[in-house]
PDB file of N, CA, C and O in Angstrom:
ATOM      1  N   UNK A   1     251.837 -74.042 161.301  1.00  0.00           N
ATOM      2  CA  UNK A   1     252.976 -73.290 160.795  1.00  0.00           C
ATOM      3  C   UNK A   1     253.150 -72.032 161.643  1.00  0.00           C
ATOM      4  O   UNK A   1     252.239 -71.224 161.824  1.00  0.00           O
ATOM      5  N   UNK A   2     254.535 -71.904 162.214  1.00  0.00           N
ATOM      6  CA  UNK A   2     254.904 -70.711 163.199  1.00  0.00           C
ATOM      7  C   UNK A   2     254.330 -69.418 162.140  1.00  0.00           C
ATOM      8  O   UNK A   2     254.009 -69.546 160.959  1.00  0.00           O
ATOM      9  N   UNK A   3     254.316 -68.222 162.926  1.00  0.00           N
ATOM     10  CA  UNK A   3     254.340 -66.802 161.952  1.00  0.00           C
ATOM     11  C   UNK A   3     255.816 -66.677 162.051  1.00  0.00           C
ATOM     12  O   UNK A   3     256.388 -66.465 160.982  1.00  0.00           O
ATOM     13  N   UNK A   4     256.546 -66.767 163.119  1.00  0.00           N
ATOM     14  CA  UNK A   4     257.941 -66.175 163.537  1.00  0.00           C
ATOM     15  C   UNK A   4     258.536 -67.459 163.417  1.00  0.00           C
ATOM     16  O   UNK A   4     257.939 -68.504 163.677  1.00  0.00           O
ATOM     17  N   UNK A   5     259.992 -67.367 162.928  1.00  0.00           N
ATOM     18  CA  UNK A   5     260.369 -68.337 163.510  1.00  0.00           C
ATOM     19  C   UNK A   5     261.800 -67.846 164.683  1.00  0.00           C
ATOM     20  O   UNK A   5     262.494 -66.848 164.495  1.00  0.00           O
ATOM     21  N   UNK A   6     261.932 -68.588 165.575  1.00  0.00           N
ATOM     22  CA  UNK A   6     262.754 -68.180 167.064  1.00  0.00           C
ATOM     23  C   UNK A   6     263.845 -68.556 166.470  1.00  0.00           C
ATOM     24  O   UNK A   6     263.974 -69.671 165.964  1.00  0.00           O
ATOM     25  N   UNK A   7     264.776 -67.619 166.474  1.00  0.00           N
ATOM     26  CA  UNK A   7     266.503 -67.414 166.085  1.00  0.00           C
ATOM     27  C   UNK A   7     266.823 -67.786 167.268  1.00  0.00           C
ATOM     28  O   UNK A   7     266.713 -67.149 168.316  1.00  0.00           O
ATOM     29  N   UNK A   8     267.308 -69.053 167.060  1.00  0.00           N
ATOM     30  CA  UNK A   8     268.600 -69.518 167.994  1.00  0.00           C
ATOM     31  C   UNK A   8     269.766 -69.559 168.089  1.00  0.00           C
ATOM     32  O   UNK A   8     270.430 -70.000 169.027  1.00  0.00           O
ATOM     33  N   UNK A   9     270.331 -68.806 166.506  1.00  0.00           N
ATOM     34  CA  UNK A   9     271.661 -68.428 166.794  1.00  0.00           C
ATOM     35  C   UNK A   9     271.777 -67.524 165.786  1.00  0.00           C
ATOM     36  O   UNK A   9     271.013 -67.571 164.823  1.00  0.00           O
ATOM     37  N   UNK A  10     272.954 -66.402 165.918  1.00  0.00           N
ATOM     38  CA  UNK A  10     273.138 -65.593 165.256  1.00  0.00           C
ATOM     39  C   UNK A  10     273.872 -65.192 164.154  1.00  0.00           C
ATOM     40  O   UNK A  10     274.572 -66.120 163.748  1.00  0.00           O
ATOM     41  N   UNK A  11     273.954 -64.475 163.701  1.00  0.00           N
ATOM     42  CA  UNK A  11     274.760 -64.263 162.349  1.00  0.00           C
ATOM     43  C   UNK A  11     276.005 -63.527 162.616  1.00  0.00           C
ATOM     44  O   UNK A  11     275.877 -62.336 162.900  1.00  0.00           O
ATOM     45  N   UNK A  12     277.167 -64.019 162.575  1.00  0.00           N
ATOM     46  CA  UNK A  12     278.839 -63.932 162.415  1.00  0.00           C
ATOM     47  C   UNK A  12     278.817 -62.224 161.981  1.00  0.00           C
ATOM     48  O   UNK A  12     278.642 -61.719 160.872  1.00  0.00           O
ATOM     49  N   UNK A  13     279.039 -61.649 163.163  1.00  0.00           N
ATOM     50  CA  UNK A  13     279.571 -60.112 162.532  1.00  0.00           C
ATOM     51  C   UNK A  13     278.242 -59.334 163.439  1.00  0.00           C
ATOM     52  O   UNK A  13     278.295 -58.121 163.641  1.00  0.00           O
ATOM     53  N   UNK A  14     277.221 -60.062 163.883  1.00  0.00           N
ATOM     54  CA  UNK A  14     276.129 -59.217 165.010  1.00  0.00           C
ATOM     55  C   UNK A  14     277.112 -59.187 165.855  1.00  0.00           C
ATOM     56  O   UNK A  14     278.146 -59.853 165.896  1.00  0.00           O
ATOM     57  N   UNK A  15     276.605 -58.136 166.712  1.00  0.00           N
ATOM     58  CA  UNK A  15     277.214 -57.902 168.535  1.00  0.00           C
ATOM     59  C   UNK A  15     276.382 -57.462 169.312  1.00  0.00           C
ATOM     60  O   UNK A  15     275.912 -56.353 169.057  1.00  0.00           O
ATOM     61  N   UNK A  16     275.955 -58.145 170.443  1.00  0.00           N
ATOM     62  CA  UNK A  16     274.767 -57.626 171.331  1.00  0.00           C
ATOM     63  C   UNK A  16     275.820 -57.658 172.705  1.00  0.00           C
ATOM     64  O   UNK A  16     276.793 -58.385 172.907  1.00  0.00           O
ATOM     65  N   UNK A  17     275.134 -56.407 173.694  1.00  0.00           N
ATOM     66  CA  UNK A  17     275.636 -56.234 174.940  1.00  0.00           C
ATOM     67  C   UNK A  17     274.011 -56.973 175.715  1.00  0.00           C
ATOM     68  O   UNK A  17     272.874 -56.505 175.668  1.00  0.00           O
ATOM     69  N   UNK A  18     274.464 -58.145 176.322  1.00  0.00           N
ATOM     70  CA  UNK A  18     273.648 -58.755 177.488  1.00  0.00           C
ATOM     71  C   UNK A  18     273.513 -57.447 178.889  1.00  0.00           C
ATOM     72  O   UNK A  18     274.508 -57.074 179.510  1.00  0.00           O
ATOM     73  N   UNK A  19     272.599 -57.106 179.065  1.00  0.00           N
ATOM     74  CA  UNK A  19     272.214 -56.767 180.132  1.00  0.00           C
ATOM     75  C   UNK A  19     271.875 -57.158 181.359  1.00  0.00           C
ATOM     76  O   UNK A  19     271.440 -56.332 182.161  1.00  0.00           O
ATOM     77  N   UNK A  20     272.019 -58.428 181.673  1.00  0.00           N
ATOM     78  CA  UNK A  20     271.800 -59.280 182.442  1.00  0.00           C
ATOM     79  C   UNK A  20     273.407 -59.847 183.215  1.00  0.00           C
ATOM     80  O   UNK A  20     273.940 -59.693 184.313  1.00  0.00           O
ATOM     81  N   UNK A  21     273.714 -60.480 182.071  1.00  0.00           N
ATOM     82  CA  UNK A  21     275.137 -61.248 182.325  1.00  0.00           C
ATOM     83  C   UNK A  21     276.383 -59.740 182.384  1.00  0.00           C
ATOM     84  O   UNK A  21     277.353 -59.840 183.135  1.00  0.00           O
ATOM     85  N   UNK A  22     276.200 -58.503 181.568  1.00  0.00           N
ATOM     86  CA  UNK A  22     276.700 -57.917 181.614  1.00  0.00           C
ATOM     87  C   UNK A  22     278.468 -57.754 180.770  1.00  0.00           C
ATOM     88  O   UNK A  22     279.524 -57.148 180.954  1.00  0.00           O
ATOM     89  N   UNK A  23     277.622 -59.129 179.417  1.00  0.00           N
ATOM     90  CA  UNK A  23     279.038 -59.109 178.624  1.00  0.00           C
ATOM     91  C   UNK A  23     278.597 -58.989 176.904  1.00  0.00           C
ATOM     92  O   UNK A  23     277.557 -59.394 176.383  1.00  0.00           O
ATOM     93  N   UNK A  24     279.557 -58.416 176.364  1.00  0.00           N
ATOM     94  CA  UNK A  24     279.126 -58.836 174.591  1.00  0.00           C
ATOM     95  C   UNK A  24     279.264 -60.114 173.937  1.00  0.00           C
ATOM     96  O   UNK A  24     280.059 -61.039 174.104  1.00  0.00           O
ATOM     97  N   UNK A  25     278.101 -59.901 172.992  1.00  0.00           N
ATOM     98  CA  UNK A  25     277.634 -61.816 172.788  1.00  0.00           C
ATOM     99  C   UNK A  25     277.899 -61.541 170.653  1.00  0.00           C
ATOM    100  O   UNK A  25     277.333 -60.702 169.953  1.00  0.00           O
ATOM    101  N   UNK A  26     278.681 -62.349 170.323  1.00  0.00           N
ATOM    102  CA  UNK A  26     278.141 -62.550 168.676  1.00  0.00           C
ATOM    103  C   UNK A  26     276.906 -63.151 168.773  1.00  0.00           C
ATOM    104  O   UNK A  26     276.527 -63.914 169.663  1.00  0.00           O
ATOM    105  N   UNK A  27     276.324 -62.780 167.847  1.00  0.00           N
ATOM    106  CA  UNK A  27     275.158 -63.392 167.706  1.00  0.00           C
ATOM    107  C   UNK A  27     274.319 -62.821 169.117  1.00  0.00           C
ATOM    108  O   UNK A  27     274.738 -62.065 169.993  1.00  0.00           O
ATOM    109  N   UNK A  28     273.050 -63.448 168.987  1.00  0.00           N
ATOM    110  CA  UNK A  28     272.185 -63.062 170.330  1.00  0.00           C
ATOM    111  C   UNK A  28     272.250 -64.672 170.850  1.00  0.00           C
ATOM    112  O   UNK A  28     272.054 -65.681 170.172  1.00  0.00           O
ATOM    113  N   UNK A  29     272.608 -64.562 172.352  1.00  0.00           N
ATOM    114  CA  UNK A  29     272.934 -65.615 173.327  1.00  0.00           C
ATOM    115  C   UNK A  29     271.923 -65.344 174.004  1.00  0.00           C
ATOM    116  O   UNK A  29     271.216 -66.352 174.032  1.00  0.00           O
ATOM    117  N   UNK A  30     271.401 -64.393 174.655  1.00  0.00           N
ATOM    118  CA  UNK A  30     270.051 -64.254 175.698  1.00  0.00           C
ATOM    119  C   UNK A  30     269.013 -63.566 174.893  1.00  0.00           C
ATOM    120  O   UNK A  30     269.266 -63.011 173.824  1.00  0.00           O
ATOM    121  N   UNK A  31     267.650 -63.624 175.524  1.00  0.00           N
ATOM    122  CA  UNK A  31     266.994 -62.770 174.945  1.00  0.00           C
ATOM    123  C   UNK A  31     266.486 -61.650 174.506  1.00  0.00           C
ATOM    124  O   UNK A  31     266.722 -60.713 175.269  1.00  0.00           O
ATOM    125  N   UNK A  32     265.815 -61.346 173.478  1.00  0.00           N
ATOM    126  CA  UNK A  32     266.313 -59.824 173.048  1.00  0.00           C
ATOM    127  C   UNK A  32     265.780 -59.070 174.487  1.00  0.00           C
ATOM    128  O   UNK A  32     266.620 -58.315 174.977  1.00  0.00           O
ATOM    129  N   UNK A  33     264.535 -59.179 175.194  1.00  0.00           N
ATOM    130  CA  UNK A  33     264.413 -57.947 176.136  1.00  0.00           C
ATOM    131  C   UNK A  33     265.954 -58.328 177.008  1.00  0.00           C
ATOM    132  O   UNK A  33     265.535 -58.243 178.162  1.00  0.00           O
ATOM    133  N   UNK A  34     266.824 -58.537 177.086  1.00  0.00           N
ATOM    134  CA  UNK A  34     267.721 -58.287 178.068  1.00  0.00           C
ATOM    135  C   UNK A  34     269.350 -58.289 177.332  1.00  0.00           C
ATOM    136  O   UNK A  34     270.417 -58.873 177.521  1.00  0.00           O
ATOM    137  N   UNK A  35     268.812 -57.287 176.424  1.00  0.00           N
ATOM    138  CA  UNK A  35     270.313 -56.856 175.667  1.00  0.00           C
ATOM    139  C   UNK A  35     269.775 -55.823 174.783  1.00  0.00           C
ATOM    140  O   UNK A  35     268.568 -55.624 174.651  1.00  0.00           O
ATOM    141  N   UNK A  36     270.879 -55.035 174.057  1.00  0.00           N
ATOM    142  CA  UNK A  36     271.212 -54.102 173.296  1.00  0.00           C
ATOM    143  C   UNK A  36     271.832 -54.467 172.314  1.00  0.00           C
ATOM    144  O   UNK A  36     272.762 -55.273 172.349  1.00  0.00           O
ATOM    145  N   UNK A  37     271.261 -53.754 171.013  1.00  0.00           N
ATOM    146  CA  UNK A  37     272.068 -53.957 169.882  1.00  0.00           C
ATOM    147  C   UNK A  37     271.138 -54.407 168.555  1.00  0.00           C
ATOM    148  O   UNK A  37     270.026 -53.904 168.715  1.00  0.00           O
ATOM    149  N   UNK A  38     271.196 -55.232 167.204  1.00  0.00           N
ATOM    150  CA  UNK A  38     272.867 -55.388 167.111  1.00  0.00           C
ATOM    151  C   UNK A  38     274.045 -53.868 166.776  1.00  0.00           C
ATOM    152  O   UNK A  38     273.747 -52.720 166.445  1.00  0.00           O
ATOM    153  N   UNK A  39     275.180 -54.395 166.995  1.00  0.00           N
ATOM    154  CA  UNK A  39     276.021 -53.388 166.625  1.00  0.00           C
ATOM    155  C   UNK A  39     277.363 -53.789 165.761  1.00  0.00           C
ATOM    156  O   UNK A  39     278.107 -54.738 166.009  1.00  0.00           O
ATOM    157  N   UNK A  40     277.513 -52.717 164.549  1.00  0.00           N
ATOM    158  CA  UNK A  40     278.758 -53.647 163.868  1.00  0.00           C
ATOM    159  C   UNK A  40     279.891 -53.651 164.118  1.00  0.00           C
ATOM    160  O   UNK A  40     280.803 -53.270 163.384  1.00  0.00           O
ATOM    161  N   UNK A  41     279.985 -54.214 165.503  1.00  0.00           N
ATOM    162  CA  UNK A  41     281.496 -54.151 166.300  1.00  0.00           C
ATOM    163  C   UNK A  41     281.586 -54.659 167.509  1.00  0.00           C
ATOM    164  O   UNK A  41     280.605 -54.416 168.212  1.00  0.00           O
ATOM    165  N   UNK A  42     282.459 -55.309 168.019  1.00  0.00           N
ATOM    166  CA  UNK A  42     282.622 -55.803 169.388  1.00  0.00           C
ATOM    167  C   UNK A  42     282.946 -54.946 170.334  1.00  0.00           C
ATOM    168  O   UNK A  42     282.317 -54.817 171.385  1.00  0.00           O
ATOM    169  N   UNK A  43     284.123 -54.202 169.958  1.00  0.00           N
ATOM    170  CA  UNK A  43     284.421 -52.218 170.461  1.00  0.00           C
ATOM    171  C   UNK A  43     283.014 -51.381 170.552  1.00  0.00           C
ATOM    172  O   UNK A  43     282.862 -50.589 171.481  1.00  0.00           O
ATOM    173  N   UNK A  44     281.702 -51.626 169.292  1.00  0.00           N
ATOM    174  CA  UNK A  44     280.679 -50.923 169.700  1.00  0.00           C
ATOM    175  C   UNK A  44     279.764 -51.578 170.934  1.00  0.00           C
ATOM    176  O   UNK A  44     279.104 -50.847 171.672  1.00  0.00           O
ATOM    177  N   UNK A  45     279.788 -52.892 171.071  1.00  0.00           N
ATOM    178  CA  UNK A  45     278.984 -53.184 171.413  1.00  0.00           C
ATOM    179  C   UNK A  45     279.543 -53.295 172.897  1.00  0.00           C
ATOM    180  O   UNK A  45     278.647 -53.510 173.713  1.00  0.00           O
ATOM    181  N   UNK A  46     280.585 -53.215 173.334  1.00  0.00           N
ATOM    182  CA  UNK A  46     281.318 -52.902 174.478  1.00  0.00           C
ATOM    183  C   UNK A  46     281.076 -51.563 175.088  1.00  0.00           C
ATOM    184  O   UNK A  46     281.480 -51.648 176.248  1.00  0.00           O
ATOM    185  N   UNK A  47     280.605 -50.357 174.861  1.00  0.00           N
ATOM    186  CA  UNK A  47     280.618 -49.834 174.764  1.00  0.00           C
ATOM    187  C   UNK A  47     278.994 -49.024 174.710  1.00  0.00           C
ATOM    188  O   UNK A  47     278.698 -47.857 174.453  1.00  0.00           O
ATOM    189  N   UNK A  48     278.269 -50.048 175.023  1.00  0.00           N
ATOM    190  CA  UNK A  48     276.474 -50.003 174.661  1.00  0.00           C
ATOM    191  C   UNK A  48     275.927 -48.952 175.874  1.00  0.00           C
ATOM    192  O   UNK A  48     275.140 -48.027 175.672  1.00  0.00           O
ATOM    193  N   UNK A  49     276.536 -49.316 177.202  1.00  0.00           N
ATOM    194  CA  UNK A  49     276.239 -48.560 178.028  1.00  0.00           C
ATOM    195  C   UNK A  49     276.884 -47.252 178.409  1.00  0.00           C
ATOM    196  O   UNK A  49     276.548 -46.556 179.367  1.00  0.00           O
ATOM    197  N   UNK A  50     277.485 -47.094 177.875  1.00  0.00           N
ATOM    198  CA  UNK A  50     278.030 -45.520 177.177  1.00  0.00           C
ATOM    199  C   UNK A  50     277.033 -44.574 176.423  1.00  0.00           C
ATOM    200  O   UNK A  50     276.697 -43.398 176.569  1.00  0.00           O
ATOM    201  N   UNK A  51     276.804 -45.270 175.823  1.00  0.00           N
ATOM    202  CA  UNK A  51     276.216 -44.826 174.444  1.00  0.00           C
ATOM    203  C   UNK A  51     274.180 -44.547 175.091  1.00  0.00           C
ATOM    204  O   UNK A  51     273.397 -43.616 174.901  1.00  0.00           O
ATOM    205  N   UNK A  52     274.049 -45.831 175.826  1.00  0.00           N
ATOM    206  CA  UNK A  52     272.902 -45.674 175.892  1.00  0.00           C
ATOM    207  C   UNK A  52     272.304 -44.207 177.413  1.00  0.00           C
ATOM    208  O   UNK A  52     271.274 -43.582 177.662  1.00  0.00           O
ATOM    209  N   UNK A  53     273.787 -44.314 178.040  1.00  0.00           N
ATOM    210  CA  UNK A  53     274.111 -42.991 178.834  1.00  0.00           C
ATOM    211  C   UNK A  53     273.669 -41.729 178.232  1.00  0.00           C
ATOM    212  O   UNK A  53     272.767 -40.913 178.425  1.00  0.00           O
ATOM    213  N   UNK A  54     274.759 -41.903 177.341  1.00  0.00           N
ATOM    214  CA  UNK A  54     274.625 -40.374 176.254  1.00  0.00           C
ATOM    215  C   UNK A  54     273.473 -40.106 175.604  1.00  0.00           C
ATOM    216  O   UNK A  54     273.158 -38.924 175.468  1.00  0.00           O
ATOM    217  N   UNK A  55     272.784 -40.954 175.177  1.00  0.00           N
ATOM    218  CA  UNK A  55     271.849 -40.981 175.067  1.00  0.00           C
ATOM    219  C   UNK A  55     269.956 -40.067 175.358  1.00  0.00           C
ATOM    220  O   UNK A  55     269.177 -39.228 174.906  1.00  0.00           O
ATOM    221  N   UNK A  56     270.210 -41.244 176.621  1.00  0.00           N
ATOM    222  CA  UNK A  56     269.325 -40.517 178.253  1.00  0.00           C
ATOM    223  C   UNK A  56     269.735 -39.426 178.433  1.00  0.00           C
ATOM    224  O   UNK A  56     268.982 -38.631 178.996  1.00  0.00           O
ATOM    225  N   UNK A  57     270.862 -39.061 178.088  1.00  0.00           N
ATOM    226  CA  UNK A  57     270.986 -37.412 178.537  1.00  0.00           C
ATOM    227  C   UNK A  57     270.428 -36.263 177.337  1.00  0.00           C
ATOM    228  O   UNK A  57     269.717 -35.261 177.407  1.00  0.00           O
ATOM    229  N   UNK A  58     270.924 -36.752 176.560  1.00  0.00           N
ATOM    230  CA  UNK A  58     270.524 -35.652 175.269  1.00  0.00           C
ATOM    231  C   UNK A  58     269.351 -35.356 174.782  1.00  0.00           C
ATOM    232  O   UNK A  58     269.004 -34.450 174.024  1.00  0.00           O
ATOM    233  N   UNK A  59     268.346 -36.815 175.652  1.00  0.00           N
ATOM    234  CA  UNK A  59     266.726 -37.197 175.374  1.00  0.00           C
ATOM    235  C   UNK A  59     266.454 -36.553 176.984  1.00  0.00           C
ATOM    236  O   UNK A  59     265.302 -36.129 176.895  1.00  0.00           O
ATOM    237  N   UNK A  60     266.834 -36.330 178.105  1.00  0.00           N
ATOM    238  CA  UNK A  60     266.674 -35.247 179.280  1.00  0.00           C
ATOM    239  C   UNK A  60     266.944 -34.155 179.203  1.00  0.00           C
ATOM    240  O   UNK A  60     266.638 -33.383 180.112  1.00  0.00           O
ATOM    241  N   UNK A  61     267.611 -33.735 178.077  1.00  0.00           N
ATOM    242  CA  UNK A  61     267.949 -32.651 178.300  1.00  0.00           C
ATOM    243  C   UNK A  61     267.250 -31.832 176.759  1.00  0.00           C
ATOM    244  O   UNK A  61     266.907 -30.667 176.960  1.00  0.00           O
ATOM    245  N   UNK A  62     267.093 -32.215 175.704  1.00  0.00           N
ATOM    246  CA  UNK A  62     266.181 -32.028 174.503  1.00  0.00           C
ATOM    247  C   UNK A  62     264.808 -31.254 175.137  1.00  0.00           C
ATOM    248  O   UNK A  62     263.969 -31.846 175.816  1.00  0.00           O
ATOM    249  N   UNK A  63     264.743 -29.777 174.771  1.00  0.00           N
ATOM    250  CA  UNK A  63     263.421 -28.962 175.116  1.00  0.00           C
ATOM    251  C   UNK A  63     262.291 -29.650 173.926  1.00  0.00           C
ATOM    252  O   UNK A  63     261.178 -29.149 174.079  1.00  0.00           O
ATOM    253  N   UNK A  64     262.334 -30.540 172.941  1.00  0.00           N
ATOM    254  CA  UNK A  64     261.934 -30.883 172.217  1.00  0.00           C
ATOM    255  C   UNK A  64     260.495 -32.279 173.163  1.00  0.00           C
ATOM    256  O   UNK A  64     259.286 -32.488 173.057  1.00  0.00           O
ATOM    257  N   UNK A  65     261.348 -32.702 173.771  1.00  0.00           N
ATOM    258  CA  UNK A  65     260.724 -33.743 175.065  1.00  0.00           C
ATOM    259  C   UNK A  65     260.169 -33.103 175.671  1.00  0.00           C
ATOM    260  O   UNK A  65     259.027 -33.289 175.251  1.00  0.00           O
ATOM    261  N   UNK A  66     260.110 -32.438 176.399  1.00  0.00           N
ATOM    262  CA  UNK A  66     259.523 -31.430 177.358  1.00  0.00           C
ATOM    263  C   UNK A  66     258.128 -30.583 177.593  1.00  0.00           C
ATOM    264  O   UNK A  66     258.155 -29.706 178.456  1.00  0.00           O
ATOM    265  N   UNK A  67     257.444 -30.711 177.180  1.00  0.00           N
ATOM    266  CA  UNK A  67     256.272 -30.199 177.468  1.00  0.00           C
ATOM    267  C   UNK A  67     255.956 -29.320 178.367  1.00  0.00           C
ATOM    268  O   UNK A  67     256.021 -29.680 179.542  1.00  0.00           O
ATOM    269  N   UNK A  68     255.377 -27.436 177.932  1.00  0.00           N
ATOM    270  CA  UNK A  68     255.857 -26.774 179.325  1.00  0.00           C
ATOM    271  C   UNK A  68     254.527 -27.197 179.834  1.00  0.00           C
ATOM    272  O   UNK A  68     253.599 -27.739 179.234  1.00  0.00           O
ATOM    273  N   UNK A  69     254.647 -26.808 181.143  1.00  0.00           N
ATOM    274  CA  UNK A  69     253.631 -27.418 182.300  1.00  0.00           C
ATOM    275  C   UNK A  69     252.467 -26.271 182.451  1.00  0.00           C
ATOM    276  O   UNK A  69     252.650 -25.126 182.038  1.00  0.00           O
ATOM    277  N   UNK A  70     251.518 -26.601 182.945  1.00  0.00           N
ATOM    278  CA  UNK A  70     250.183 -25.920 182.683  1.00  0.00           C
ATOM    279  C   UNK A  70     250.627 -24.410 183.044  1.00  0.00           C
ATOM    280  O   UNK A  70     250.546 -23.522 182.195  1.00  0.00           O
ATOM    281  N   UNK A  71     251.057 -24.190 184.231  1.00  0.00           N
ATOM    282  CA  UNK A  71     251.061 -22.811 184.148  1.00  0.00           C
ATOM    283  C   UNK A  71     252.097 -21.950 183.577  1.00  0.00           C
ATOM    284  O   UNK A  71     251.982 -20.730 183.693  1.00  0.00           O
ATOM    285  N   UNK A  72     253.469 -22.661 182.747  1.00  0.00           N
ATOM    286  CA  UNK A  72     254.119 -22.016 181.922  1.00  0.00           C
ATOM    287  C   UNK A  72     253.698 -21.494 180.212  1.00  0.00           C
ATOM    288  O   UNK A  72     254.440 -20.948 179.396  1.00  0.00           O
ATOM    289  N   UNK A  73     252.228 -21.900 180.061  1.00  0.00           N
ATOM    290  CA  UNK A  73     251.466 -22.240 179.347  1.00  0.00           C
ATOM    291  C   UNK A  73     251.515 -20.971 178.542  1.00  0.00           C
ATOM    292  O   UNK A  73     251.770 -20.062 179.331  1.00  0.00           O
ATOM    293  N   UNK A  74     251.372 -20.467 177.209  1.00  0.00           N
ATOM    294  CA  UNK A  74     250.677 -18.946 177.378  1.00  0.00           C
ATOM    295  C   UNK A  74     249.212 -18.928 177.257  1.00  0.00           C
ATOM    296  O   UNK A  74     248.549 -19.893 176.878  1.00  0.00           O
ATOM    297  N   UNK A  75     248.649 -17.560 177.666  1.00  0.00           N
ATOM    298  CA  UNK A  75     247.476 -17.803 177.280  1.00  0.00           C
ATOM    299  C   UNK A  75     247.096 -17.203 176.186  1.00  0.00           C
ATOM    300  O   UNK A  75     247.620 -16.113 175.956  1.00  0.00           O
ATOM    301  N   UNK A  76     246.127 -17.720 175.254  1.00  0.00           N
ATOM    302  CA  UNK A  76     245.546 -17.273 174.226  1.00  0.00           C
ATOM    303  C   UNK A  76     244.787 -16.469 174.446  1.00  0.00           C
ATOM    304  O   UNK A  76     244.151 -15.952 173.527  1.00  0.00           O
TER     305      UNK A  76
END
């Protein structure tokens, strides 16, 4: 008996952006490492590499990420 069982097709109203093929899929058509999502929209999911842009930036640019470096350090 599987633990998982492998979804071979998806549920009506998912939207994944393929990263590979470089198009939006209902349902998942490729596998999950080579897409994004789901998202509840075809407009969102069009739209994945936008988003995952904005993203990377707000997570580069967040002093929260950042760790100051040894000698910006204070000392105790």
């Amino acid at each position: 008996m599987a633990l998982f069982k492998k979804r071979t097709a998806g549920k009506p109203g998912e939207w994944y952006y393929c990263l590979v093929h470089g198009k939006v899929e209902e349902g998942p058509e490729c596998p999950a490492k080579d897409r994004f999502g789901p998202y509840a929209s075809r407009e969102e999911a069009q739209h994945a590499m936008d988003i995952a842009r904005e993203r990377n930036e707000e997570w580069d640019t967040d002093p929260r990420w950042h760790d100051a470096t040894a000698g910006e350090r204070e000392e105790d």
